[in-house]
N, C-alpha and C positions, 0 to 999 in steps of 0.2 A: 504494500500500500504506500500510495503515499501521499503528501499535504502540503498546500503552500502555506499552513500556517495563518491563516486568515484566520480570526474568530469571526461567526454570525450569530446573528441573535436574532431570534423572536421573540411578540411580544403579545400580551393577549389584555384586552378590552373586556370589562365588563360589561356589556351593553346595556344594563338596566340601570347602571347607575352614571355616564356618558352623557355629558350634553351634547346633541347630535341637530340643534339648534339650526338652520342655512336660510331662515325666510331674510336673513337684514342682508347678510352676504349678496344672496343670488338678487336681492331688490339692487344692490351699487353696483354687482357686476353687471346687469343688465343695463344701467343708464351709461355703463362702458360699448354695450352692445354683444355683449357676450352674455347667451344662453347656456343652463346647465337643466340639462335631462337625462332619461334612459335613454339610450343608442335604440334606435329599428335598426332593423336591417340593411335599409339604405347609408347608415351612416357607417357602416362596417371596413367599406373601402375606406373611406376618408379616413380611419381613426387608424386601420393598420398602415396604413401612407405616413402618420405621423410618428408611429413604434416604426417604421422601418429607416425613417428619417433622424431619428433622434435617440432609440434606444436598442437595450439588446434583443439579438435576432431570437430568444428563445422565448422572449414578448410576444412575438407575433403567435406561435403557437399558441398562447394561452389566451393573448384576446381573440383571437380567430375563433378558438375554441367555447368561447362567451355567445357564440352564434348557436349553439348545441342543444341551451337552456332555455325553458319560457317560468317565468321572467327570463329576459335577458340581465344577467347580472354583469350589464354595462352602464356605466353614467358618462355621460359626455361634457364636455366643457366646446360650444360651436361660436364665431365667431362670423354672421353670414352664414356661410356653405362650409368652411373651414372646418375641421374638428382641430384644437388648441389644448386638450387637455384631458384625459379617458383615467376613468378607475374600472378596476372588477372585481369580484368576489368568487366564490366558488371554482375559480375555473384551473386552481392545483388542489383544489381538496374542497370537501365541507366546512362551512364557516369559519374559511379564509381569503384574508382581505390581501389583494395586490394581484396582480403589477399595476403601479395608477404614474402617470406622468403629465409634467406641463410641460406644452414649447418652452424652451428655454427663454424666449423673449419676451414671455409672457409669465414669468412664476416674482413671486412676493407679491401677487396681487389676493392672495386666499381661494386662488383657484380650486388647486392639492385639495387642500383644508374642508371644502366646501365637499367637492366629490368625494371624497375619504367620510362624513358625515354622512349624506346620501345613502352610500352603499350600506353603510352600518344600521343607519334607522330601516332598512326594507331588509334587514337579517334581523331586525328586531321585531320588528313589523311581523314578520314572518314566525316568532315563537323563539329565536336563539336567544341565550342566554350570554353568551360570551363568544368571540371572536378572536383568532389567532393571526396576527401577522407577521410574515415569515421575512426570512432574509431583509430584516430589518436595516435601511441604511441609515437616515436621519431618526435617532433614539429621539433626542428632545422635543423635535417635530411631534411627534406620535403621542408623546407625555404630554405636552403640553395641550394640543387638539382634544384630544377622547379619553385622555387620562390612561395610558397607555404603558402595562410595568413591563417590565423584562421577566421573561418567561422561561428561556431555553438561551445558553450560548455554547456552541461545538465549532470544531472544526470539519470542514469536508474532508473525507479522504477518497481516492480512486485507486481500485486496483489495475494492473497494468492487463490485457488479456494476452496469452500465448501466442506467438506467430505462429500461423497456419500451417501443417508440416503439409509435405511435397510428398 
């Protein structure tokens, strides 16, 4: 086996006790012109055009795969025709929150914050009690949004497979 040594962490939300609050947010971000909703179906190309422009390629698998579910456990951040900014849940496991991303030219506006909210109030909406999110990058982000502890930290490790004998 072996390891680059990275730690990850996850992080788990209790959903009933989370302010999951976005009517003041999605009201200022709209007088910017920017809508936040569930994704249709239609909005699926545009949202993987922005994971394939901006984030990692194993993104695309998992929001592609947000097409699979009804509800669609996708929130959109759209600007116009645009999509600017996508969260998901469910789509590496049960009541789990991620991959969520904002264009980069557009984050510190409460984008993040606001779809990350979203998804978690329709997993609560929905009966969950608590919510996992994984490969956590920004910890204090997460803490300070939805109140969000640390849950899990390991490192990955890969084993190498045998070259194919002849």
């Amino acid at each position: 086996y072996t390891t680059d040594r990275v730690p990850r962490v996850d992080m788990r939300v209790d959903l009933r006790a989370a302010n999951l609050e976005t009517a003041s947010k999605e009201a200022l971000l709209r007088a910017e012109g920017i809508v936040l909703r569930r994704a249709t179906a239609e909005d699926l190309p545009a949202t993987l055009a922005l994971v394939d422009a901006c984030f990692s390629p194993g993104w695309h698998v998992e929001v592609a795969d947000s097409g699979l579910f009804v509800p669609r456990p996708l929130f959109i951040a759209a600007q116009g025709q645009r999509v600017v900014a996508f969260a998901a849940y469910d789509v590496s496991g049960p009541r789990r929150f991620g991959p969520t991303g904002t264009d980069p030219d557009l984050r510190r506006k409460g984008i993040g914050g606001a779809l990350l909210k979203m998804c978690l109030r329709d997993m609560r909406e929905r009966g969950d009690r608590e919510c996992e999110i994984g490969w956590v990058g920004p910890i204090g982000f997460y803490a300070r949004a939805v109140g969000a502890e640390i849950h899990r930290a390991y490192w990955s490790f890969r084993k190498g497979t045998p070259a194919p004998q002849a």
